[in-house]
N, C-alpha and C positions, 0 to 999 in steps of 0.2 A: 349258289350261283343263280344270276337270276333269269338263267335259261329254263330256269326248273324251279320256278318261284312263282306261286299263282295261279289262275287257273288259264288252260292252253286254248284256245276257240280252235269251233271245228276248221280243218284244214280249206287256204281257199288257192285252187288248184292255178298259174297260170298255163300256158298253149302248149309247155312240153311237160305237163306234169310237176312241176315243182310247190313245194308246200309252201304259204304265207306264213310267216311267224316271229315272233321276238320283241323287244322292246327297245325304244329311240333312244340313242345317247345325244339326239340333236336338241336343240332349242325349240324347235317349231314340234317336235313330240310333245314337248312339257308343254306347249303352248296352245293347243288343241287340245289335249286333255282335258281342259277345264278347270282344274281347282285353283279355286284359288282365296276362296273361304277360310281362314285362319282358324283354329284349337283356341279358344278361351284360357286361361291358366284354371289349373285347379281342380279339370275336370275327369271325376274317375269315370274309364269308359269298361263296358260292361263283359265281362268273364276274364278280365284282367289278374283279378286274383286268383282267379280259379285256373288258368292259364300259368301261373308260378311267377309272372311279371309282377307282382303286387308280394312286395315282403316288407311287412314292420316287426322292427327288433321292439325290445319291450320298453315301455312310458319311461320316460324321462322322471328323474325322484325330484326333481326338482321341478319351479315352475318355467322356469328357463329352458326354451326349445336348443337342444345341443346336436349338433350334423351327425353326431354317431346314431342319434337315434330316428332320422330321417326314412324315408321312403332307401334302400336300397337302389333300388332299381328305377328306372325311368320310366314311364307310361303314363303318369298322373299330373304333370305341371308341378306337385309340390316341392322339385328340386327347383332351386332358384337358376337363374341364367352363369351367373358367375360358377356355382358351384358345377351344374352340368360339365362347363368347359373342363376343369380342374380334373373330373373325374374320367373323360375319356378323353381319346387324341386319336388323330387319323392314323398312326403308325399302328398295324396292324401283324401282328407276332403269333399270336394264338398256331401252333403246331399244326393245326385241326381245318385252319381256314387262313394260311400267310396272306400276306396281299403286300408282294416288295415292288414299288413304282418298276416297271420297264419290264415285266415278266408276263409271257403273254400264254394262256392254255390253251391248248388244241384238244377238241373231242369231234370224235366221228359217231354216227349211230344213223338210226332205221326211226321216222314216226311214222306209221300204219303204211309200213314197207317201203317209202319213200324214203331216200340216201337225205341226211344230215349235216351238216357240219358246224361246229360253233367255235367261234372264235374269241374266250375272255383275257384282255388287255385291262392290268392297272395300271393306271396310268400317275402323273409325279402333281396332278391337279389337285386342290382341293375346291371343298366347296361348304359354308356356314350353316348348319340347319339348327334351328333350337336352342344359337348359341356355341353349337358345336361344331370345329372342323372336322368333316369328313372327306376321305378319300374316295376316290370316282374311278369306279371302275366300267368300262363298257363292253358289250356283249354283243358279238355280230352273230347270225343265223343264217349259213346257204344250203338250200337243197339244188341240186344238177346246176350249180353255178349261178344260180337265180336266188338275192338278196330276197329273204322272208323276213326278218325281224332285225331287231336293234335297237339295244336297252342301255342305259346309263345308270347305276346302282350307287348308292352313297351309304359306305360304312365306316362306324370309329369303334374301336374297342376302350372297355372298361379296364381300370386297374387289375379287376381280377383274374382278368383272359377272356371276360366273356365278351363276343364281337355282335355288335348293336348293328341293325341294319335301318337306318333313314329313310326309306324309300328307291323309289325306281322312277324313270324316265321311258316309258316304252312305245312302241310305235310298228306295227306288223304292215308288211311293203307286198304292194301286187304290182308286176310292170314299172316295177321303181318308184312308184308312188304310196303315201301314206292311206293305209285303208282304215284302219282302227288307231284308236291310241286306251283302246279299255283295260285296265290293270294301272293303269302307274296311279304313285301318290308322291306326300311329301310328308314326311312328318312333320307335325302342324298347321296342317292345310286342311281343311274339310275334317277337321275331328280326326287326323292321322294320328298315329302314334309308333315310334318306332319301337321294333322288337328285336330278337334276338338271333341270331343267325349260327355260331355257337358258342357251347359253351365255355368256359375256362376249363370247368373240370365235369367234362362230362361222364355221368355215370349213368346205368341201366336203369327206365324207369322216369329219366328226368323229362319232364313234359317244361314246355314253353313255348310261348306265340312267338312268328317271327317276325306278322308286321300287322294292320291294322289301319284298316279304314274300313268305315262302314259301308257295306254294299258291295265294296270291290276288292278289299285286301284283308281276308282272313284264316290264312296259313299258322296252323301248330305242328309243333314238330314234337317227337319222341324220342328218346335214345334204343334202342330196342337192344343194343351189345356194343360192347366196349372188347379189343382183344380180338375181333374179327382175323381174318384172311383173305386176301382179293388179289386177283390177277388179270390184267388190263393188257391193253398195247403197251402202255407206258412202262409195264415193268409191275413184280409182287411188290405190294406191301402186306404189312404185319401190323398188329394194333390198330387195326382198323375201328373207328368208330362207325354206326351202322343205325341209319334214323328213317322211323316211320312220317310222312310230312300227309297231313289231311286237310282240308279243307269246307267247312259249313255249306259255303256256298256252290262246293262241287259235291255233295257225301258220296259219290260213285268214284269217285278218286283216289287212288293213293301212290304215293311217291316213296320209295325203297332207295336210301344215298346211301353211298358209301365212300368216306373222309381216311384221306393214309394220315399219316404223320408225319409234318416237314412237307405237306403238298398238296392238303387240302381235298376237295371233292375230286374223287378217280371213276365211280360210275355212279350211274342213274338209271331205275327201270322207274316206269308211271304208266301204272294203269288205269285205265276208267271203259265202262261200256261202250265198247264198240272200238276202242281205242287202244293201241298198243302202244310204248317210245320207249326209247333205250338210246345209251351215249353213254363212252368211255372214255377215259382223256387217254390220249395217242402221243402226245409232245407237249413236254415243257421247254419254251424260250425262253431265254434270259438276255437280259440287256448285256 
């Protein structure tokens, strides 16, 4: 969720205390941002491999390049545009991360004692990146009824289950206007590259990037346990997957999620110095 995607800027207070924060589902977010420099084809970007984004199966016996034995996984431009499409779709199933148009998550939580509230809506939109349809999901942010953020997310999943995340739209609001737009990207845009948000089959141990730009978006995540226990507003779940998320560009950071099954991200604690946050989902809507 990409409430919890990135790195969060310190809090900017307005007249009754409420915290700035979140990223833009609007047009004029993505349009202040500034990117708009295009990814070259072909180009590996750096700890990719080492990140678990970057798997080649073994040489082809023959001289003839065959798709089986292709890049896996996306990061590198050397899937062609055709095949990209072929391999993911906006329909997003993964047990771990659903996303069914018209279902909307409620989470409530505390950032450094200030009241929360976020509200992620997927919505029946798509939207083309890389060749690929992805689905748009958007993410509002109020503390004491005062809009902080609002972000726009674009994800498709792979055949395998694993769910690719495109970028974000983000835009954080003081007095109902845009103050920042720092965090979002595209993939393909400024050397973006999209990552992975999770996995098919996640196991303990499995490290992967989940998005990619340089300077601004570089988020990995860990599996830490599989088989968890959690209890929320919303109700127990069971089989909880349980993922460490860090950041380079924050190292004082770390982010503790927790994924039910059948409903996707149930909590969030993020720590960093000086900094406390926490959110639990409270309500699922359904169309």
């Amino acid at each position: 969720m990409s409430a919890w995607h990135g790195d969060r800027h310190q809090p900017v207070m307005d007249g009754h205390g409420a915290v700035v924060q979140f990223g833009g589902c609007d047009e004029e977010a993505s349009r202040r941002s500034g990117h708009r420099r295009h990814a070259g084809p072909g180009r590996l970007q750096p700890g990719w491999r080492e990140a678990g984004l970057i798997h080649r199966t073994r040489r082809p016996t023959s001289g003839r390049r065959d798709h089986q034995h292709r890049l896996e996984r996306l990061g590198d431009g050397e899937l062609p545009p055709g095949d990209r499409a072929r391999r993911l779709q906006y329909r997003i199933t993964n047990p771990y991360f659903p996303l069914k148009p018209g279902t909307t998550y409620r989470f409530d939580g505390l950032r450094d004692g200030a009241p929360q509230h976020t509200e992620m809506t997927v919505t029946s939109e798509t939207k083309k990146i890389m060749g690929v349809s992805t689905v748009v999901v958007r993410d509002v942010v109020t503390s004491n009824g005062a809009l902080v953020e609002k972000t726009t997310d674009w994800y498709a999943q792979k055949r395998n289950g694993d769910v690719w995340y495109f970028g974000e739209a983000t835009a954080e609001y003081e007095n109902g206007k845009i103050t920042n737009t720092k965090g979002s990207w595209e993939a393909g845009v400024d050397n973006a590259q999209p990552g992975i948000i999770m996995l098919g089959s996640p196991r303990p141990g499995a490290g992967y990037r989940q998005e990619y730009r340089p300077g601004e978006a570089l988020d990995t995540a860990k599996v830490e346990t599989v088989g968890a226990k959690v209890t929320v507003a919303a109700g127990g779940f069971a089989k909880v997957v349980v993922t460490n998320d860090t950041n380079p560009l924050a190292p004082d950071r770390i982010d503790k999620k927790w994924y039910g099954p059948g409903v996707g991200l149930v909590k969030v604690v993020r720590d960093r110095t000086g900094h406390h946050e926490e959110a639990e989902l409270v309500k699922i809507v359904k169309a």
